[in-house]
Wavefront OBJ file of the C-alpha trace (Angstrom):
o trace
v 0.000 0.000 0.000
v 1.361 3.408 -0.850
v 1.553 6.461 1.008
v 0.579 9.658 -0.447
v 4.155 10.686 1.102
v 6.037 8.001 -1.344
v 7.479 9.580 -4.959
v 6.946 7.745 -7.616
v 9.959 5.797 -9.101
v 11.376 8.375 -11.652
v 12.505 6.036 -13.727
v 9.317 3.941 -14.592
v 7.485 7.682 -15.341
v 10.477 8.094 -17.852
v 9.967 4.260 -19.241
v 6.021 4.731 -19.699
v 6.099 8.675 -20.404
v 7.510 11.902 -19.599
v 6.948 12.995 -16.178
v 4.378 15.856 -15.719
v 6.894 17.927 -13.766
v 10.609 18.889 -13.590
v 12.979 16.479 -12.156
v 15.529 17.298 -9.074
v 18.866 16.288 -8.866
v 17.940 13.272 -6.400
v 15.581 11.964 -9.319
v 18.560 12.316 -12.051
v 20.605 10.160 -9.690
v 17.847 7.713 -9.312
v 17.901 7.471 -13.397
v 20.893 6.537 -13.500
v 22.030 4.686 -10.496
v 24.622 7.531 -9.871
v 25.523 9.167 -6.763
v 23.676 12.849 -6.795
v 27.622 14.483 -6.149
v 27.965 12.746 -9.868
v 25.125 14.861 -11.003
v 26.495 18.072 -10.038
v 30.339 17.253 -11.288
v 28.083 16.431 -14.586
v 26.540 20.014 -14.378
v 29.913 21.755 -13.480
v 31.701 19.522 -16.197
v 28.637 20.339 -18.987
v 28.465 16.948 -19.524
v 25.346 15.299 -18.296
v 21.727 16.256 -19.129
v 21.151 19.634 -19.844
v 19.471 21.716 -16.255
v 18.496 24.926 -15.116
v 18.323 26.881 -11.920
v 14.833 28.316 -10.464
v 16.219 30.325 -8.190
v 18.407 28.446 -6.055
v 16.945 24.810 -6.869
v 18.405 22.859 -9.542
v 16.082 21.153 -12.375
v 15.602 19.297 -15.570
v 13.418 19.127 -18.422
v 12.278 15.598 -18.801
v 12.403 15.968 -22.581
v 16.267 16.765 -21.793
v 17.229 14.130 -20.257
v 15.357 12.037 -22.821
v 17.248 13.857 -25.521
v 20.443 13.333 -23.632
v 20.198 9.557 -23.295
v 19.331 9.244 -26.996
v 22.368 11.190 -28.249
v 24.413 9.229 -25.984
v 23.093 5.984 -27.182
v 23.694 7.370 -30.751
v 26.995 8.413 -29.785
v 28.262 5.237 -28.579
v 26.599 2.998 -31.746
v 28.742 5.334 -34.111
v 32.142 4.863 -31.970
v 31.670 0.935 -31.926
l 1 2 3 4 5 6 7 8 9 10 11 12 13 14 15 16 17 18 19 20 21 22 23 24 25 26 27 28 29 30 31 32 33 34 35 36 37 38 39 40 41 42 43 44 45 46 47 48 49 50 51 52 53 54 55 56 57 58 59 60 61 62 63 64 65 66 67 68 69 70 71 72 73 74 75 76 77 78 79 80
């Protein structure tokens, strides 16, 4: 039984559709089973999914980081 406290899992919304609101850095690290320092390194490095600041908190577009994972899948089929 769930608890209208409990998030969803971000990454089933992302399987079956894009979320209907931005994600947070926690939820980026849930994706992809990275630690959430990783995701900021990624944002200070400009090389993870795109995000964007409202006001002090940290987000992403779903359609981003749906964009992001499809270039990088590209990217890796054309270097093997």
């Amino acid at each position: 039984m769930s608890t209208a406290r409990e998030q969803p899992d971000p990454r089933a919304t992302l399987r079956s559709g894009l979320p209907d609101r931005y994600l947070t850095p926690e939820d980026i690290a849930v994706i992809f089973k990275v630690p959430v320092e990783t995701v900021y390194q990624w944002r200070k490095k400009r090389t993870g999914p795109p995000g964007f600041r409202i006001g002090k908190h940290l987000r992403y577009d779903p359609t981003d980081v749906r964009a992001y994972v499809t270039e990088r899948k590209t990217a890796d089929q054309a270097a093997a």
